[in-house]
N, CA, C and O atoms as a printed pandas DataFrame, in Angstrom:
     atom_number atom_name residue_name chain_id  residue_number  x_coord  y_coord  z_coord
0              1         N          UNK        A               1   82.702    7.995  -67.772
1              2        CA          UNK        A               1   82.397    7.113  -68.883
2              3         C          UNK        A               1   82.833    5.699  -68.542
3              4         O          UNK        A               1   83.778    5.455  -67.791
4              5         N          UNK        A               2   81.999    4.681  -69.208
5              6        CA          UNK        A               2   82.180    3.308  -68.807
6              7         C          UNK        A               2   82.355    2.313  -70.359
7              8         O          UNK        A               2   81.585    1.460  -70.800
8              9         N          UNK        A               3   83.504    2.757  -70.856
9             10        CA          UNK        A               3   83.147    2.030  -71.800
10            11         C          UNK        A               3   83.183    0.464  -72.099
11            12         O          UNK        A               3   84.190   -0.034  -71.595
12            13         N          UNK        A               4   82.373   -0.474  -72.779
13            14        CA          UNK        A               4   82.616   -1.815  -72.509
14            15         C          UNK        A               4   84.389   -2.368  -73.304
15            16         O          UNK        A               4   85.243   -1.596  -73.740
16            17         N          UNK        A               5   84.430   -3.235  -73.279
17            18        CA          UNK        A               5   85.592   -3.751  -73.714
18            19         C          UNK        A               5   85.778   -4.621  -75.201
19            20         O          UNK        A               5   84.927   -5.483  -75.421
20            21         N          UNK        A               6   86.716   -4.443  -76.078
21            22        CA          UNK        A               6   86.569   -4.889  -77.128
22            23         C          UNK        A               6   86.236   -6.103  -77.569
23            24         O          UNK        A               6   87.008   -6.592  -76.744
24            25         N          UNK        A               7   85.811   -7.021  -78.095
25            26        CA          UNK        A               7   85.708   -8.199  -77.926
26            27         C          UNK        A               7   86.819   -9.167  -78.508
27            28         O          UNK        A               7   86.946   -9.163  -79.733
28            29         N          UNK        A               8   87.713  -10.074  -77.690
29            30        CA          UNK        A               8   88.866  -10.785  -78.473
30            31         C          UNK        A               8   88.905  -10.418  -79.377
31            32         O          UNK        A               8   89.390   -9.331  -79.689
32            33         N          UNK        A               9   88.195  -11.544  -80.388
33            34        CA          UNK        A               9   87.909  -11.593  -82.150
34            35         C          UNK        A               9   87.953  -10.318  -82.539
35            36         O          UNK        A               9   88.707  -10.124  -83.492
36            37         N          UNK        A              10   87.416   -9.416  -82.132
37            38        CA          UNK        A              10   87.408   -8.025  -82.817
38            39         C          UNK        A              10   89.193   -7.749  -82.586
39            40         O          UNK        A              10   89.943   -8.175  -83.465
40            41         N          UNK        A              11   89.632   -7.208  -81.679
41            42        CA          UNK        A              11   91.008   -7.317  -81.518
42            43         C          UNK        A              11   91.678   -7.962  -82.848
43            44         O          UNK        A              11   92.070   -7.358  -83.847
44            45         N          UNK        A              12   91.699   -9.197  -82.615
45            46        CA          UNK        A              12   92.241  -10.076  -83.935
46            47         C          UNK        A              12   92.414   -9.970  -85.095
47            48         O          UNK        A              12   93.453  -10.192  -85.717
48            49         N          UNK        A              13   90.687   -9.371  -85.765
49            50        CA          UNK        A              13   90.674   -9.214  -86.661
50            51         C          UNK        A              13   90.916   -7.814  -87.271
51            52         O          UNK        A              13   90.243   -6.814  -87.019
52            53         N          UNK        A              14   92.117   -7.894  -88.223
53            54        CA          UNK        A              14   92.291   -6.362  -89.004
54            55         C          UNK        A              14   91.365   -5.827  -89.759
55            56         O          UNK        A              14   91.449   -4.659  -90.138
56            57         N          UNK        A              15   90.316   -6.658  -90.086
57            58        CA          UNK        A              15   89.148   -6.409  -90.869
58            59         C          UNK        A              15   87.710   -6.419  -90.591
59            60         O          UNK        A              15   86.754   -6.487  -91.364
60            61         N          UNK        A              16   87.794   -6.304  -88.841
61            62        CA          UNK        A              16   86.514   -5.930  -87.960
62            63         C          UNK        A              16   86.225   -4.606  -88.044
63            64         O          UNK        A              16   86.976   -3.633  -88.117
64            65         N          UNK        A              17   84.908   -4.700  -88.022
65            66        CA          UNK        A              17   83.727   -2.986  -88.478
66            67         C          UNK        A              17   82.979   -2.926  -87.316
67            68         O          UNK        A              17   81.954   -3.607  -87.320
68            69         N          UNK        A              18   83.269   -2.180  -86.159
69            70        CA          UNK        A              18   82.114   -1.648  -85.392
70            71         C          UNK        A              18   81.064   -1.203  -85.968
71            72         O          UNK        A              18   81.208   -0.215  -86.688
72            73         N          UNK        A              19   79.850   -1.740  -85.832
73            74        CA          UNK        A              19   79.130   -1.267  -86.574
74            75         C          UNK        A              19   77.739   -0.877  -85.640
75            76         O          UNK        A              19   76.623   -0.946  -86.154
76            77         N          UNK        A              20   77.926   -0.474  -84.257
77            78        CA          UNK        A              20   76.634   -0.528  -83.641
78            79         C          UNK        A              20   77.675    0.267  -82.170
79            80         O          UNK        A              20   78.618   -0.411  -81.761
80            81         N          UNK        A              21   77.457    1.405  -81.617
81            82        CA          UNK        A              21   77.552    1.678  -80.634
82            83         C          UNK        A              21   76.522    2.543  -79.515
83            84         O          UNK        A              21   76.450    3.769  -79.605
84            85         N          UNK        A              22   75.759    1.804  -78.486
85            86        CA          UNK        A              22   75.084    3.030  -78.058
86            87         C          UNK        A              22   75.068    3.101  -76.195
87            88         O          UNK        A              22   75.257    2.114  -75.484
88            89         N          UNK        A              23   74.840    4.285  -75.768
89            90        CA          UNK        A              23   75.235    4.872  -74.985
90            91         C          UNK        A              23   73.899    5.384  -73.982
91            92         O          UNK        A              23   73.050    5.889  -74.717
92            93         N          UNK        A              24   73.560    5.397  -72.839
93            94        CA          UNK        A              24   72.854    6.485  -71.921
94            95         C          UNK        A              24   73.428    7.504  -71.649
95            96         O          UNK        A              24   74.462    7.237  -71.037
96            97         N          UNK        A              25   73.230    8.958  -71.846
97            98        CA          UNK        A              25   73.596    9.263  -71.140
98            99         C          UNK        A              25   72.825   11.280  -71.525
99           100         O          UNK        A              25   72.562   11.889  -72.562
100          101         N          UNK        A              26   72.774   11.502  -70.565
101          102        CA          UNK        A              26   71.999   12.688  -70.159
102          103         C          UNK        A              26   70.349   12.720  -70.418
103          104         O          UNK        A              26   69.586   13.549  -70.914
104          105         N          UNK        A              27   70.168   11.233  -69.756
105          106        CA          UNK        A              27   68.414   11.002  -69.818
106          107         C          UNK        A              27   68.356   10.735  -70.992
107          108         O          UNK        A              27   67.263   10.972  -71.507
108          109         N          UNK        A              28   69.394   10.177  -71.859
109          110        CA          UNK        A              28   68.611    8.967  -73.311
110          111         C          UNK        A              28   69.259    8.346  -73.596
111          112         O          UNK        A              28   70.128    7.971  -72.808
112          113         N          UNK        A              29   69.187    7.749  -75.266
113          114        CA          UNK        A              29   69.869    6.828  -75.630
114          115         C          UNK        A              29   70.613    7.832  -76.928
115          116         O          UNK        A              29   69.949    8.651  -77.563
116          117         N          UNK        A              30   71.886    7.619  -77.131
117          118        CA          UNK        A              30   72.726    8.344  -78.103
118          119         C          UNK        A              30   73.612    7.144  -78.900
119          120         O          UNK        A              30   74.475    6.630  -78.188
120          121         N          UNK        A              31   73.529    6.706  -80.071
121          122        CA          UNK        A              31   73.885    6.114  -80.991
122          123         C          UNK        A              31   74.716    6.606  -82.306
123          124         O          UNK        A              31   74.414    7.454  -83.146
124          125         N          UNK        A              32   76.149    5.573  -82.160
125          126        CA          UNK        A              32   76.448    5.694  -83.731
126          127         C          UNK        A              32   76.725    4.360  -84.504
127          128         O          UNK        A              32   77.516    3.494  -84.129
128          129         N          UNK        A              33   75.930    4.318  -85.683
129          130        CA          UNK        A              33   75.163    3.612  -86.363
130          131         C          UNK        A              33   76.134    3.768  -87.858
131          132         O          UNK        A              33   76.317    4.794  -88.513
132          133         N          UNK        A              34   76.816    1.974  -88.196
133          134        CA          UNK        A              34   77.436    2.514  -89.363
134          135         C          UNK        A              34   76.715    1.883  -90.326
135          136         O          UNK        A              34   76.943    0.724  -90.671
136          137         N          UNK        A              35   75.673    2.718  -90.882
137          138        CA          UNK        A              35   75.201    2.247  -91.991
138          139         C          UNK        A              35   75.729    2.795  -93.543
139          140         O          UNK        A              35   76.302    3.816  -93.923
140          141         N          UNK        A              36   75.208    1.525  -94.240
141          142        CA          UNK        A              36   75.356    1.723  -95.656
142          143         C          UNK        A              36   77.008    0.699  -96.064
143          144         O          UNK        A              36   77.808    0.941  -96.968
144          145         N          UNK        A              37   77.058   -0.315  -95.134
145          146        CA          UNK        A              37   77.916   -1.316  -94.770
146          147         C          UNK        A              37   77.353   -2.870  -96.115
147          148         O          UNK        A              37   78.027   -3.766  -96.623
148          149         N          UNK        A              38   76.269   -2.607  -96.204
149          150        CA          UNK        A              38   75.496   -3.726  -96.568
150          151         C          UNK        A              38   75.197   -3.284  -97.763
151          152         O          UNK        A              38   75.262   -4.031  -98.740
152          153         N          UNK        A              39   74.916   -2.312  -97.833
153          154        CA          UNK        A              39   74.217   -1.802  -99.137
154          155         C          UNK        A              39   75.329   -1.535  -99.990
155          156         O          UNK        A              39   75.451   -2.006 -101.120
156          157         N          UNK        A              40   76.116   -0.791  -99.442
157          158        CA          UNK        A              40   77.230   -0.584 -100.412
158          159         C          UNK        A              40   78.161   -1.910 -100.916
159          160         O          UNK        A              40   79.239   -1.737 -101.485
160          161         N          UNK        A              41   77.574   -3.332 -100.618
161          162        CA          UNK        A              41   78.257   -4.638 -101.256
162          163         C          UNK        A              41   77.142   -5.410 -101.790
163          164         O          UNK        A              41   77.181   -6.630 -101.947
164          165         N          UNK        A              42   76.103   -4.631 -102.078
165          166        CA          UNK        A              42   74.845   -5.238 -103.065
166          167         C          UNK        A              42   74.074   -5.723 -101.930
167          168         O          UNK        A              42   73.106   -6.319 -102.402
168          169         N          UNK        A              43   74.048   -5.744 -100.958
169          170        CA          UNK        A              43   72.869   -6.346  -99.948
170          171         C          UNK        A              43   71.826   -5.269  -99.449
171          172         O          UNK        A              43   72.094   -4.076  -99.300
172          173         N          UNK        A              44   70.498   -5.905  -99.192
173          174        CA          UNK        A              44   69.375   -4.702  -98.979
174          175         C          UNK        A              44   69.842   -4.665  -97.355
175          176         O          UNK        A              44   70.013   -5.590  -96.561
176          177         N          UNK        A              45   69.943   -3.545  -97.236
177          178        CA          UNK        A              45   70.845   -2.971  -95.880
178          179         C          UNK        A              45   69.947   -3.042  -94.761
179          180         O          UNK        A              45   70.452   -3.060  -93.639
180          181         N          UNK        A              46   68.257   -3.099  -94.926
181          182        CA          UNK        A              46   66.901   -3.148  -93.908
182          183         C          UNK        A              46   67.331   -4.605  -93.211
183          184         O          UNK        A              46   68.014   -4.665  -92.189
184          185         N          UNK        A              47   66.761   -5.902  -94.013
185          186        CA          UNK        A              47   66.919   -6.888  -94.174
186          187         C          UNK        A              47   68.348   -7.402  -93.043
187          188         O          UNK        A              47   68.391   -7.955  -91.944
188          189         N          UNK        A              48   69.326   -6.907  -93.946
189          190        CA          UNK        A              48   70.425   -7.437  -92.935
190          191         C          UNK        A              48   70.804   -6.960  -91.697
191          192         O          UNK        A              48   71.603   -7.647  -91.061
192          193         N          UNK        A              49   70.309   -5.698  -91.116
193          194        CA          UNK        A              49   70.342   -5.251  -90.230
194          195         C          UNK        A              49   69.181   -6.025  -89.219
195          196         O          UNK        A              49   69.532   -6.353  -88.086
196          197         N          UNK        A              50   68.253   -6.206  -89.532
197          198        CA          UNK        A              50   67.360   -7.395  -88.994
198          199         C          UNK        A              50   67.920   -9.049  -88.306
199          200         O          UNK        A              50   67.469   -9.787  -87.430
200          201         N          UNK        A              51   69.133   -9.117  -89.246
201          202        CA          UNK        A              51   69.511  -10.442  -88.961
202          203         C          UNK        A              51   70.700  -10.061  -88.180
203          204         O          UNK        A              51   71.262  -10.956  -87.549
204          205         N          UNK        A              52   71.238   -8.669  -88.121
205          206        CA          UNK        A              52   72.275   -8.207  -87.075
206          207         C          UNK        A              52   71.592   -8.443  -85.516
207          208         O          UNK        A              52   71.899   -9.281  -84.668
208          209         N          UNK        A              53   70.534   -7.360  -85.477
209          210        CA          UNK        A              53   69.735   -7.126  -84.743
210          211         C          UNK        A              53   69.205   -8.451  -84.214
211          212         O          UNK        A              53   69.360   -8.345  -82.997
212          213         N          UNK        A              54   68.726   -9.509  -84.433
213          214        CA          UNK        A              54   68.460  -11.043  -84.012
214          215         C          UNK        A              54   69.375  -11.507  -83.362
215          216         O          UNK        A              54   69.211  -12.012  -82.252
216          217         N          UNK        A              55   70.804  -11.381  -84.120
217          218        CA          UNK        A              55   71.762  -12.011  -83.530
218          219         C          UNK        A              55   72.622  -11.476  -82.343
219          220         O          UNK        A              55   73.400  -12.225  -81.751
220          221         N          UNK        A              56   72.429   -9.871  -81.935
221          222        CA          UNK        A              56   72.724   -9.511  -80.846
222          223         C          UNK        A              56   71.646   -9.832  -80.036
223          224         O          UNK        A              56   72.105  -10.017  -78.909
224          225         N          UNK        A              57   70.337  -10.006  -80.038
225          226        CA          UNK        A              57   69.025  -10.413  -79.245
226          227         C          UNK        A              57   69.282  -11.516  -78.708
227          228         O          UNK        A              57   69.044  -11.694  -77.513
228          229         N          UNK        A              58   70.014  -12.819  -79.778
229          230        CA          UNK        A              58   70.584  -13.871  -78.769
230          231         C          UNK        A              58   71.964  -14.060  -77.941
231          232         O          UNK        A              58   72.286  -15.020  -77.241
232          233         N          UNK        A              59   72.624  -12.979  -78.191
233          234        CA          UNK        A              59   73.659  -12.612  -77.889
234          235         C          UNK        A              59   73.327  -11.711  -75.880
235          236         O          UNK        A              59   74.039  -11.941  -74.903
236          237         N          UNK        A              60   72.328  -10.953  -75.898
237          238        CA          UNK        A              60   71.737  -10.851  -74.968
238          239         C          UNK        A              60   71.026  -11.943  -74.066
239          240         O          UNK        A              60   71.050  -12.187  -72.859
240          241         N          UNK        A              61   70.527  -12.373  -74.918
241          242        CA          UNK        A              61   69.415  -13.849  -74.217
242          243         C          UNK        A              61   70.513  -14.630  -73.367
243          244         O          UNK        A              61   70.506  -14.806  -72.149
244          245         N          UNK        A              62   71.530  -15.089  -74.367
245          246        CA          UNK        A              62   72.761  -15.830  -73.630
246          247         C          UNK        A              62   73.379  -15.202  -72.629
247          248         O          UNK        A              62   73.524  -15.857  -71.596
248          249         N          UNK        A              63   73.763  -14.158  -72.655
249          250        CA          UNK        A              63   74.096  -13.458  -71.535
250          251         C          UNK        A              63   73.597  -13.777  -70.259
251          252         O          UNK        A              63   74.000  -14.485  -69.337
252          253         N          UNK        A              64   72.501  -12.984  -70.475
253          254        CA          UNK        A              64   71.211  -13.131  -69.180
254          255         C          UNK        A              64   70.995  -14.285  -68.705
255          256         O          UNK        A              64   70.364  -14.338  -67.649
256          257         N          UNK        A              65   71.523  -15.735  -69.439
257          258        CA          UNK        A              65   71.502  -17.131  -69.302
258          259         C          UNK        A              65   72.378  -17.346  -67.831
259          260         O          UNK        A              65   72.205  -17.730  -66.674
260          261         N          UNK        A              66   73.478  -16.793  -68.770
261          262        CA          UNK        A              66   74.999  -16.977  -68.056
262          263         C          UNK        A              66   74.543  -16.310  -66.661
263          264         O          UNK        A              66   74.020  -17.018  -65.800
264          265         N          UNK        A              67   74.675  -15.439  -66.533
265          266        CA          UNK        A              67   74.483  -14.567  -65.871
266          267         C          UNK        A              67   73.501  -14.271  -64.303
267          268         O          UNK        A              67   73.782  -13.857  -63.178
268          269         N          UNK        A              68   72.225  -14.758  -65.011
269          270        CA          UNK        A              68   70.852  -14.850  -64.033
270          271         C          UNK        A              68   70.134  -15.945  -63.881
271          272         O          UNK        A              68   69.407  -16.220  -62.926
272          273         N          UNK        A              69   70.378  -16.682  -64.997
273          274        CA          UNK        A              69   69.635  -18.156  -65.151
274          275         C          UNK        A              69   68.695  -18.467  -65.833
275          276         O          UNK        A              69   68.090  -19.531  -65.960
276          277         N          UNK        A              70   68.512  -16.887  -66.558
277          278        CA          UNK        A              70   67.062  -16.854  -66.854
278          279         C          UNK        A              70   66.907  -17.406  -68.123
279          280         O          UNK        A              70   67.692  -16.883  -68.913
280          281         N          UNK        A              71   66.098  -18.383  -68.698
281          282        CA          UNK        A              71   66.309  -19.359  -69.638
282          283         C          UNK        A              71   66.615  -18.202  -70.965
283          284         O          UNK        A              71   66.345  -17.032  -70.692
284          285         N          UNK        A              72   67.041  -18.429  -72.063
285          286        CA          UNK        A              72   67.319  -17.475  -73.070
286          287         C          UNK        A              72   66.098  -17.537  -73.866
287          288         O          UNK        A              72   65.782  -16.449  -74.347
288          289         N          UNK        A              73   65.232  -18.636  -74.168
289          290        CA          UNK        A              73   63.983  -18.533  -74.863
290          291         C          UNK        A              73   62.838  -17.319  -74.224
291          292         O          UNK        A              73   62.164  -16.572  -74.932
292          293         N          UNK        A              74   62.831  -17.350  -72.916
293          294        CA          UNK        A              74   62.160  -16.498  -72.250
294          295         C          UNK        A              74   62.590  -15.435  -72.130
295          296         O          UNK        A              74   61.744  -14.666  -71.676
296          297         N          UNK        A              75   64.126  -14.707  -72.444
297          298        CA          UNK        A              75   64.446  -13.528  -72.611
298          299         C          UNK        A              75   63.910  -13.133  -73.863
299          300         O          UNK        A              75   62.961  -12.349  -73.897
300          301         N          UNK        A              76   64.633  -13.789  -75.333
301          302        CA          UNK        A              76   64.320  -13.389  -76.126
302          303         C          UNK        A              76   62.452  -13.276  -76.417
303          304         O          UNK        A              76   61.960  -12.340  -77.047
304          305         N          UNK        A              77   61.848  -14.108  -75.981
305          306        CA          UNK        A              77   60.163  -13.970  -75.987
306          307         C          UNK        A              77   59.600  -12.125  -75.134
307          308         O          UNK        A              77   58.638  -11.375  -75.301
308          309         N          UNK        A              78   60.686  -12.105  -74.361
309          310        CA          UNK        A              78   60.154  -10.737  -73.465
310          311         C          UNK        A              78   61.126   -9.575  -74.337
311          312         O          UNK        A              78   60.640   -8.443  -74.329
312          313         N          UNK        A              79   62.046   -9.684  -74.861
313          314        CA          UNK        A              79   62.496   -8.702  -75.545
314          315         C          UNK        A              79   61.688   -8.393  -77.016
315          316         O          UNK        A              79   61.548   -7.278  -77.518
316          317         N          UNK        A              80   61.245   -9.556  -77.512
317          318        CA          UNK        A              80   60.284   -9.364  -78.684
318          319         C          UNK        A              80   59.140   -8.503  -77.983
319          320         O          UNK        A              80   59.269   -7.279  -77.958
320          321         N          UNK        A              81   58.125   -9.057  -77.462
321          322        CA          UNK        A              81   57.504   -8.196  -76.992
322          323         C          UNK        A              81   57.270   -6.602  -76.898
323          324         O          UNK        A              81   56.399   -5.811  -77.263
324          325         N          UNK        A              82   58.684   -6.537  -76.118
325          326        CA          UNK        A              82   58.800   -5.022  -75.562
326          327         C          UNK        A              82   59.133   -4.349  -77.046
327          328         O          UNK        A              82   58.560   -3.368  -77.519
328          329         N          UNK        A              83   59.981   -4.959  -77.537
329          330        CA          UNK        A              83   60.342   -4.552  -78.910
330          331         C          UNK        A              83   58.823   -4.159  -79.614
331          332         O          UNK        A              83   58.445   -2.991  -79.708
332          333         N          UNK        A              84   58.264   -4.974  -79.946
333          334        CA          UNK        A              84   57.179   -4.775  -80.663
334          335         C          UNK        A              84   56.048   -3.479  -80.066
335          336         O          UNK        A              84   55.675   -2.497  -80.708
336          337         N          UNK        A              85   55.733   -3.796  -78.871
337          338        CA          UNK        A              85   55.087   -2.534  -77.809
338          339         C          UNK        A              85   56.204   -1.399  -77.876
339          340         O          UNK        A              85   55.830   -0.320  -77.418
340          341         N          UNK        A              86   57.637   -1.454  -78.414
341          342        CA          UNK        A              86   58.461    0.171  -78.073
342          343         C          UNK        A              86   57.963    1.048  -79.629
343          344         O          UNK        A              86   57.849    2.257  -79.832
344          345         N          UNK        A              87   57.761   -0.032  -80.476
345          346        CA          UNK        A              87   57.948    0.270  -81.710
346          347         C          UNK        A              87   57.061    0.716  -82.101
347          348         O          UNK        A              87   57.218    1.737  -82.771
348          349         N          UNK        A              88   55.580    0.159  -81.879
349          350        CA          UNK        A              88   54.594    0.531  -81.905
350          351         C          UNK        A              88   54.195    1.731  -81.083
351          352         O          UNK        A              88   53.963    2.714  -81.786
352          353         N          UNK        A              89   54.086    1.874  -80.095
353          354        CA          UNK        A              89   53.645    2.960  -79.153
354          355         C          UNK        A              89   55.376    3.776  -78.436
355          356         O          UNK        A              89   55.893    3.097  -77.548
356          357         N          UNK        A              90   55.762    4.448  -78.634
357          358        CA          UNK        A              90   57.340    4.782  -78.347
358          359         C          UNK        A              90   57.067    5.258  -76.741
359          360         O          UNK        A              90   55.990    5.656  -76.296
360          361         N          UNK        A              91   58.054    5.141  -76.161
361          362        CA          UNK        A              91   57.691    6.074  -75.290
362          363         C          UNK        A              91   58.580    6.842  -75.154
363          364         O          UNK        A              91   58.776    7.170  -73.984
364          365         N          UNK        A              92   59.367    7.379  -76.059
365          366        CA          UNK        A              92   60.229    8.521  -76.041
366          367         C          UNK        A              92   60.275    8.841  -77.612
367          368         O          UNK        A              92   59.386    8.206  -78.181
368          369         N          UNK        A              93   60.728    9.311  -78.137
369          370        CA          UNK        A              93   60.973    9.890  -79.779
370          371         C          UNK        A              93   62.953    9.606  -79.733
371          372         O          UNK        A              93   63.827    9.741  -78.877
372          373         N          UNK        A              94   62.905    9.206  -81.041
373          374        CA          UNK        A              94   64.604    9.170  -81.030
374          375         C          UNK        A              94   64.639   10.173  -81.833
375          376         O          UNK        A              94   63.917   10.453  -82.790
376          377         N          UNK        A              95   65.996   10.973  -81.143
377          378        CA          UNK        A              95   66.399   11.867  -81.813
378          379         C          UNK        A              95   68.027   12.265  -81.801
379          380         O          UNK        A              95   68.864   11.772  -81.045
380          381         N          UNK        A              96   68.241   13.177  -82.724
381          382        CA          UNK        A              96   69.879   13.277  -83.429
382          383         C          UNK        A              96   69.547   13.206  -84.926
383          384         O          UNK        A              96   68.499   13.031  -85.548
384          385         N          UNK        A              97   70.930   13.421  -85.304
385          386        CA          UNK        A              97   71.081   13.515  -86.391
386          387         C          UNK        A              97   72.066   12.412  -87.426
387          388         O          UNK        A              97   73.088   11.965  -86.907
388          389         N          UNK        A              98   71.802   12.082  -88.576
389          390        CA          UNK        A              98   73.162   11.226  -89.236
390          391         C          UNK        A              98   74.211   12.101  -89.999
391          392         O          UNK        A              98   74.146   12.816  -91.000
392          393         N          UNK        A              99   75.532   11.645  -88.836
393          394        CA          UNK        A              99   76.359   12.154  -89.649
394          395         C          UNK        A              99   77.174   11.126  -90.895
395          396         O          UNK        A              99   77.545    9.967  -90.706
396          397         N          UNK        A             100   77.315   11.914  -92.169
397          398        CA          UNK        A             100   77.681   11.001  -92.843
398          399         C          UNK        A             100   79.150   11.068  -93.158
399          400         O          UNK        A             100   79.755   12.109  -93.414
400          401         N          UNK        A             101   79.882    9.353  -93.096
401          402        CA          UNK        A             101   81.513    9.648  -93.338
402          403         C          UNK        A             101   81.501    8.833  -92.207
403          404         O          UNK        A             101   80.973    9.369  -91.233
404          405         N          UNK        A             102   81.936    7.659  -92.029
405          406        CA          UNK        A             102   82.522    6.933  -90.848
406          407         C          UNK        A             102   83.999    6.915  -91.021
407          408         O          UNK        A             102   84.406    7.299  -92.118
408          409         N          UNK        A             103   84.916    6.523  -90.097
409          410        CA          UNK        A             103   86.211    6.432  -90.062
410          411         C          UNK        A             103   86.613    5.094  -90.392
411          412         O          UNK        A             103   87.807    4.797  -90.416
């Protein structure tokens, strides 16, 4: 196992929520997903997960900046994409189950 490392700020804060972890491993993708974070403080939980989801997309883009050079407008333009072509046409099925009760 390789797990990544916490991030400072998270450290810091006593009142940080993992809220997104996912994993390869035995030929897929395996996720735990803390939903009902949003919803349960009056926010439509779709919606804000959208603006989660954006903001790790540039969170990636920058990366790949740092990293490869590769401009971040042109990451995020090729991750939309693929996004849109995974979503539309899958090429795998996600599967598992939700367990409910986070820690």
């Amino acid at each position: 196992m390789k797990p990544l490392v916490i991030p400072p700020a998270a450290q810091r804060d006593d009142k940080a929520i993992q809220m997104l972890s996912a994993w390869i491993a035995e030929h897929g993708q395996h996720c735990t997903i803390k939903v009902g974070l949003w919803q349960d403080n009056g926010r439509d939980e779709a919606p804000a997960w959208g603006i989660f989801l954006a903001d790790t997309i540039r969170h990636i883009a920058n990366a790949l900046q740092e990293q490869y050079g590769q401009p971040a407008s042109d990451t995020i333009s090729a991750i939309m994409e693929s996004l849109h072509d995974e979503l539309s046409d899958p090429t795998s099925d996600a599967k598992g189950s939700f367990s409910h009760g986070h820690g």
